[in-house]
Structure formats: structure tokens, C-alpha cells
C-alpha positions in Angstrom: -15.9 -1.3 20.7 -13.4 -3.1 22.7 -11.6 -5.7 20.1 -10.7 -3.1 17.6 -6.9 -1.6 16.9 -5.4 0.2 14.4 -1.9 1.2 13.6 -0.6 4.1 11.5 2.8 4.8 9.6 5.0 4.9 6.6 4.0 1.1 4.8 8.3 1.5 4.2 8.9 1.1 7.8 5.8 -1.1 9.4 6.6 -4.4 10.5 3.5 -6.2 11.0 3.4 -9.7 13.0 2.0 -12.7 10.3 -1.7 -13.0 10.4 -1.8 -10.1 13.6 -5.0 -8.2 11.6 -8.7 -9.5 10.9 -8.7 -6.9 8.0 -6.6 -4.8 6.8 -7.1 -1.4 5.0 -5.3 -0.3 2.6 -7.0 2.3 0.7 -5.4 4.7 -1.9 -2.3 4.4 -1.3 -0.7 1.6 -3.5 -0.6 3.7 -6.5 1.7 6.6 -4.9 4.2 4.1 -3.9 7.7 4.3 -5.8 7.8 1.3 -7.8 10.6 -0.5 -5.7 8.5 -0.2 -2.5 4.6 -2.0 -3.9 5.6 -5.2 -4.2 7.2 -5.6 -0.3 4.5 -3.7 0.7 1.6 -5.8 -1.0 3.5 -9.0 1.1 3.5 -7.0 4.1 0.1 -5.8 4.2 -1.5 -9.0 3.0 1.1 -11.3 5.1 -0.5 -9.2 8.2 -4.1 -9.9 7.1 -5.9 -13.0 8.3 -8.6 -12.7 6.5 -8.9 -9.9 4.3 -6.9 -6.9 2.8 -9.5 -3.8 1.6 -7.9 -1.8 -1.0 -8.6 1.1 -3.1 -6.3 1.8 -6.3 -6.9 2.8 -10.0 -6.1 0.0 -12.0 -6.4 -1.6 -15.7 -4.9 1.9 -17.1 -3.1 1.0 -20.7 -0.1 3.0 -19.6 0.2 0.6 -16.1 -0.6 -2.8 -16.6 1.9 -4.0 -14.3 0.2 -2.6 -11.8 -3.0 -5.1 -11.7 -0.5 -8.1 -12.8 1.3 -7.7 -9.9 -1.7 -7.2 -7.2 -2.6 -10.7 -8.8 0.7 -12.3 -8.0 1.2 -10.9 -4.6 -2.4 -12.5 -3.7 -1.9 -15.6 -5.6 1.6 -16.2 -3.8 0.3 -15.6 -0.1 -3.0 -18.1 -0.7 -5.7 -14.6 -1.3 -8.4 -14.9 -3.9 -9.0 -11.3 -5.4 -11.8 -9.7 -6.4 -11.9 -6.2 -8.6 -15.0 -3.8 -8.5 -15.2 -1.9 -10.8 -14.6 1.9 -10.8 -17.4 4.0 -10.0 -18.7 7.5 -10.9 -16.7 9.0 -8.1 -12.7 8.9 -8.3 -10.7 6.8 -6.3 -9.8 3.9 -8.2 -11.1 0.5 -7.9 -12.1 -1.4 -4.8 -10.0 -4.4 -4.6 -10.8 -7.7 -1.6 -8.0 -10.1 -1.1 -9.5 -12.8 1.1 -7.1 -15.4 2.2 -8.3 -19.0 1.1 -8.8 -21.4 4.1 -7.2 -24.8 3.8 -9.9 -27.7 4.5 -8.8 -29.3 7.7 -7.4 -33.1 6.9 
């Protein structure tokens, strides 16, 4: 595969360039973020993503509701539609697909 990059490193410290990824993957590591640090990198990640973020986080937990409410907030600022699966037998957490919504062109 020739057309395929990946870059590695703290989400506190990587600047991505707007729109720079096809996909981005962002798998279990939401949920270990301090607090102060998910939203900016949710804005980040998905601002990087021109199609789709991947993610993997546990979610709908009574003690963390915030968590899912702001996932939904993130993607509904920066144009992504967002779909949940549910969790499975194995742990992990959910999978969660932002796909950015394409404007229609005029």
C-alpha cells in the first residue's frame, strides 16, 4: 500500500492539519483522558478527519453520562453524524463512527 500514513503521539501535543486524514482512529483511548483534555481532543481528532473518526470507548455508564453527551456535541458542532454500536461480549467499550456530513453542492 502506497497512499497510506499514520502518525503516533500524545493526542495533548498533535497538531493535525484540517481534513489532512481519510479516517482516523481513535480507539480506547478517550476514556483515560483527564477530563480537561477530551473535549480539545475530540475537535482535534475529528477536525483532522475528512471523512470518518473510528472510535472505541465505554459509554452510557450511570456514573458518566457526560461522557456520551459530549461525543454528541463535539460531532454535531464539526458537521459528523454519529453512530453507537453497541457493546459486545468482549471488553472494550463501544464502537463509535463519526462520519462527516457532505454539503450538497449548490
Amino acid at each position: 500500500m502506497t497512499n497510506v500514513s499514520f502518525e503516533c503521539g500524545s493526542v495533548a501535543d498533535l497538531n493535525l492539519d484540517p481534513q489532512s486524514y481519510d479516517v482516523v482512529l481513535f480507539l480506547g483511548v478517550y476514556h483515560h483522558l483527564p477530563p480537561p483534555l477530551r473535549w480539545p481532543a475530540m475537535m482535534n481528532l475529528l477536525g483532522a478527519a475528512r471523512r470518518q473518526l473510528v472510535m472505541r470507548t465505554p459509554l452510557l455508564q450511570p456514573q458518566k453520562p457526560a461522557r456520551t453527551t459530549n461525543i454528541f456535541k463535539a460531532c454535531e458542532e464539526l458537521n459528523f453524524t454519529l453512530t453507537i454500536y453497541p457493546h459486545g461480549p468482549r471488553p472494550g467499550g463501544n464502537i463509535l463512527i463519526a462520519q462527516r456530513q457532505t454539503t450538497p453542492a449548490p
